[in-house]
N, C-alpha and C positions, 0 to 999 in steps of 0.2 A: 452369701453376701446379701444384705438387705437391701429393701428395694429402696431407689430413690423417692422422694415425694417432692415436687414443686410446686407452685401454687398460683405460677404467673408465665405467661406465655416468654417473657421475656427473661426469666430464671433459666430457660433452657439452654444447656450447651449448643453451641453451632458447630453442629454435627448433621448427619442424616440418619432418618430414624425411619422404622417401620413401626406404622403406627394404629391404635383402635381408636373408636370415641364409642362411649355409651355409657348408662349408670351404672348397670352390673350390681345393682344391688340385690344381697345375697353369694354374688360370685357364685352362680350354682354350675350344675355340671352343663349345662349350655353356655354358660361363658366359660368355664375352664376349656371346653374344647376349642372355643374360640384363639383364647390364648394361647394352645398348642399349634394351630393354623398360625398365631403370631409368630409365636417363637422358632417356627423352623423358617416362615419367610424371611424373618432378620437374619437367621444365622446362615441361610443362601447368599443372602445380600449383601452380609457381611457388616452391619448395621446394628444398633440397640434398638429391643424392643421397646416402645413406648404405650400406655393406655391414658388415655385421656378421659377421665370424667369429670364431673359435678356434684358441687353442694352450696347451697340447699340443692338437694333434686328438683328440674323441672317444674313439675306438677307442684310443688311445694310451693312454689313462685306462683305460677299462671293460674294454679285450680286448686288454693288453700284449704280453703273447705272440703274439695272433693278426694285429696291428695290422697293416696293410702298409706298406712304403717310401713314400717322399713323393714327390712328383713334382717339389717346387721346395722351398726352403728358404723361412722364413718372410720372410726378408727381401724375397725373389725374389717371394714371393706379396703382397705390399703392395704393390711398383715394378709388379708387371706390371697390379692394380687399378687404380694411379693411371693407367696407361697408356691404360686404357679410359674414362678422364677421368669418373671418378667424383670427388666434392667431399671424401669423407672415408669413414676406416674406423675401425672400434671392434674394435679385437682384446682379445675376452674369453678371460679365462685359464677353460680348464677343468678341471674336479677332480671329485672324487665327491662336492662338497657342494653342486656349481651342479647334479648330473646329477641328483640328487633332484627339482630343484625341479617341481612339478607345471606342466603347461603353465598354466595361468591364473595361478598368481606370476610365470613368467618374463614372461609379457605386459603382465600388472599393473606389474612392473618396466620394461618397456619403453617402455611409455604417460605413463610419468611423469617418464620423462630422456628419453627420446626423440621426442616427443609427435610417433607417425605418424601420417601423411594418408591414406599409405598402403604394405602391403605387395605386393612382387613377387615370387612366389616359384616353384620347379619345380614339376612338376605332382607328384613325390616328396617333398614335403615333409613331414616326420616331427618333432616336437619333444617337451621335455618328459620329466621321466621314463620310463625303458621306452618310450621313442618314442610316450608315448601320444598325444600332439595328432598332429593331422591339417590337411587343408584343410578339411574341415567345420569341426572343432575353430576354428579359425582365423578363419571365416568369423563363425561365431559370436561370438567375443572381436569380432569388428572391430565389429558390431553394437550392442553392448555397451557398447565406448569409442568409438567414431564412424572407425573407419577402414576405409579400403575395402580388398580383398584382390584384385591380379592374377594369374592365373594360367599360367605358360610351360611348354607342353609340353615335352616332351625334342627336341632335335634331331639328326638321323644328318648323315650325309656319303658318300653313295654306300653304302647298306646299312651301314655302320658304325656302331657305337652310339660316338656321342662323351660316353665317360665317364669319369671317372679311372680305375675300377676297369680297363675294356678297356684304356685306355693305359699300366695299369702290365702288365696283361700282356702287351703289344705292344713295350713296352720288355724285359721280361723276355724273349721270344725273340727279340728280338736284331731286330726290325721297327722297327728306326727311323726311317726313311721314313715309314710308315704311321702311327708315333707326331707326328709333325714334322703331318703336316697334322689331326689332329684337335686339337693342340695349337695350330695356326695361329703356328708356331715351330721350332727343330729342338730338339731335347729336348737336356737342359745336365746337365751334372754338375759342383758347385763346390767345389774344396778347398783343403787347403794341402799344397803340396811339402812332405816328410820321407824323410828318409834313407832308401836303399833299398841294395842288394847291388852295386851299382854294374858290374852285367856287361854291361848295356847298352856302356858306352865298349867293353870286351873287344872285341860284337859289332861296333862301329862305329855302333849306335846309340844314342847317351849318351840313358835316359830319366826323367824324371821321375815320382818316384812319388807318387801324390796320395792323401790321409787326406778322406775326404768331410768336410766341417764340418755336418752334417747326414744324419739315417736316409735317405738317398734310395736309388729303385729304380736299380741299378745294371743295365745292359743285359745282355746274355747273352751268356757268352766268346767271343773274336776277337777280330779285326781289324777297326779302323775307323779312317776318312778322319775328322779330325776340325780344326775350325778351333779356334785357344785366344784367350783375353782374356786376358792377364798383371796381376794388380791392378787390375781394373775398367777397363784401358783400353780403347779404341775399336778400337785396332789389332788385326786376326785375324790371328794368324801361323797357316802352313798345319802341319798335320801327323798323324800317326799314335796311336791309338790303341790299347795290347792291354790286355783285360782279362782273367782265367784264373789257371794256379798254374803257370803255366810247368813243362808236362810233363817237359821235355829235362832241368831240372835238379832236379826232384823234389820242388819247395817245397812243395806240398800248398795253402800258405796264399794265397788268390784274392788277384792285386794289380790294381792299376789302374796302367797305366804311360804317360804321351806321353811322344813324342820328333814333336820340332821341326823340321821343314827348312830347312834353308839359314841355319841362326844356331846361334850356340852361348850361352849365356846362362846364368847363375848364377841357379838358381831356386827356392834352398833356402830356404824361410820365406817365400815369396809364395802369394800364391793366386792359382789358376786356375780361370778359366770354362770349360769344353773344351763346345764345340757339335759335336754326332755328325749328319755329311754323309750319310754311306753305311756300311751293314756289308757288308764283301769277303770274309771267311772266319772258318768258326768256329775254336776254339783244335786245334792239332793235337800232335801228338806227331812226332819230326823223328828218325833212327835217330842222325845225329852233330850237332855244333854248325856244322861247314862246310855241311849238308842245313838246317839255320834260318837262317843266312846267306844262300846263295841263293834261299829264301825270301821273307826280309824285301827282299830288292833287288829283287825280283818285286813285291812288296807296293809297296813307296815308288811302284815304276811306274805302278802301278795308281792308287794313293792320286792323283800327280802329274795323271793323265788324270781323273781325278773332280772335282778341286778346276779343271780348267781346262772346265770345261763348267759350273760356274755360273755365272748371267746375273750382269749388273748389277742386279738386285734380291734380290739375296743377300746378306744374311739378311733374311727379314720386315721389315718395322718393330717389331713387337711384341716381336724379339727384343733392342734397343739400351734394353728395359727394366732386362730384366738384367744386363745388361753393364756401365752405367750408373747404378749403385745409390743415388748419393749425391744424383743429380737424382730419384731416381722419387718419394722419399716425404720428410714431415717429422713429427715429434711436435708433439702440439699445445700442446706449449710453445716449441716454437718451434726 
C-alpha cells in the first residue's frame, strides 16, 4: 500500500497517530531505523504511523545562502518513507511565519489535527523558534496533552556517523561508496537531458547532459561507473559518468555528462535516475584530445570490469523506491 502524502495539518484524519518530525533528507539508515522504532510503537498502540516533514527545508528558508545540497529530491524523499512502510506523511510547507512559532503553539497545533499517542524522536531533536524546544521541552508538552515521548539515539556504522550532513560530504569528495552504505542505497542524482556541446559523438562518446530537477549535492569531479533509469523505468542501463568543466576544452562551467554503453538512444527531454557504482578517477586535464581518447577507452574498461562484479542483489531493495516513483507514494486525495 502507498504511502499517504498530506500537505496540511488540517488534511489529516481525526484519528491518533504515532508520530516523527524531522527532514530526513536522504532517508538514510539512521532514519530508516528511526522509522522501525516508529512502526512497532504504532503497531503496540494500535495507531498509524505518521512522519511529519518539511519543504522548502529549514535552512532553505532561515540560511539560504548557507543552506546545503539535498540528498534526494522531495519526491524521492516521500517514495523512499513509504518504502519503510510507514502509513502516511504530512509535508509541511516552511517559511519564516511557521519558523516563529514558539515550540508550545506548534505542539498545541499538533495535538489537535494530529491527536498523538505518541512521539518518536532523535535523541537531537531541536524545535520551535530559534530551536528553542528540546526533549525536555517535549517531554513536558506530552505531559500536558497526554502523550508519551520515545527517544532514539543516533546510530554509526563501523565508526561512521550516519548523517546527512557526513553524507553530503562523502558525496562531495567523491566517496561514494561510503555514501551508498550509510544511505543503505547507492546515492542517485535526477534530471532532465538538455542540450549540450555535442563533442562527445566527435570523441565517440555521444553523452548526455543532465540539468538536476532539484539543489542536489552533486559528487566531486571524475569519472564514475554509473547504472541509469530512463523515465522511471526498471531497466538499469550500464554506463559512465563525468562530472567537471572539461579541462581539455576550457568550458570553465561544471557539467554533469552520461554516456551509455552498448545503446544509442535519443534522450533529449527525458529524465534520468543515474545511480553512482564506483568513482575511478578524479577529473584531469589531457595535453591533446587523442591523450582523452585513450583515456576514456581505459575508463569504459574499467567501468565494464566494475559493473561485471556486482552480485545479484544489486541495487538494494530500498533503491526500486526511486526508481519507481509513481508506486512509492499517493495524495490523500487520492
Amino acid at each position: 500500500m502507498p504511502v499517504l502524502v498530506y500537505r496540511d495539518l488540517a488534511e489529516l484524519p481525526r484519528q491518533p497517530h504515532a508520530l516523527t518530525i524531522g527532514n530526513f533528507d536522504g532517508v538514510h539508515r539512521g532514519h530508516q531505523h528511526l522509522f522501525g522504532r516508529l512502526r512497532a510503537r504504532a503497531a503496540e498502540r494500535a495507531v498509524r504511523s505518521l512522519v511529519l516533514t518539511f519543504d522548502p527545508l529549514p535552512a532553505e528558508v532561515l540560511r539560504p545562502q548557507e543552506a546545503p545540497p539535498r540528498l534526494c529530491t522531495l519526491d524521492e524523499r516521500l517514495a523512499l518513507i513509504g518504502a519503510c512502510q510507514i502509513d502516511s506523511v504530512l509535508v509541511l510547507r516552511f517559511d519564516q511565519e511557521f519558523a516563529r512559532q514558539a515550540p508550545e503553539e506548534f505542539i498545541e497545533q499538533l495535538v489537535h489535527y494530529a491527536a498523538p499517542v505518541e512521539l518518536v524522536i532523535g535523541d537531537d531533536f531541536r524545535f520551535g523558534h530559534g530551536r528553542s524546544g528540546s526533549v525536555t521541552t517535549l517531554r513536558e508538552l506530552g505531559s500536558q496533552y497526554g502523550f508519551d515521548v520515545t527517544v532514539v539515539p543516533r546510530v554509526d556504522l563501523e565508526a561512521q556517523p550516519i548523517s546527512s550532513t557526513h553524507i553530503r560530504q562523502l558525496v562531495s569528495a567523491g566517496s561514494i561508496e561510503v555514501a551508498a552504505e550509510l544511505l543503505g542505497r547507492p546515492y542517485a542524482l535526477t534530471g532532465d537531458v538538455v542540450e549540450g556541446h555535442r563533442r562527445g559523438q566527435l570523441l565517440g562518446y555521444p553523452t548526455a547532459n543532465l540539468r538536476l530537477i532539484d539543489r542536489l549535492a552533486v559528487p566531486a569531479d571524475g569519472i564514475y561507473v554509473v547504472q541509469v533509469s530512463i523515465d522511471g523505468s526498471s531497466e538499469l542501463l550500464p554506463g559512465m559518468a563525468y562530472i567537471g568543466t572539461r579541462p581539455v576544452f576550457q568550458d570553465q562551467m561544471r557539467a554533469i555528462e552520461i554516456h551509455l554503453l552498448d545503446v544509442t538512444l535519443d534522450l533529449y527531454g527525458r529524465r534520468l535516475t543515474v545511480l553512482f557504482v564506483r568513482r575511478l578517477r578524479g577529473d584531469m586535464w589531457f595535453p591533446s584530445v587523442d591523450a582523452l581518447i585513450e583515456q576514456m577507452q581505459a575508463d569504459e574498461r574499467a567501468t565494464r570490469e566494475a559493473l561485471a562484479q556486482l552480485g545479484e542483489d544489486w541495487p538494494p531493495p530500498l533503491t526500486w523506491a526511486i526508481l519507481n516513483l509513481a508506486e512509492g507514494a499517493v495524495s490523500a486525495d487520492g
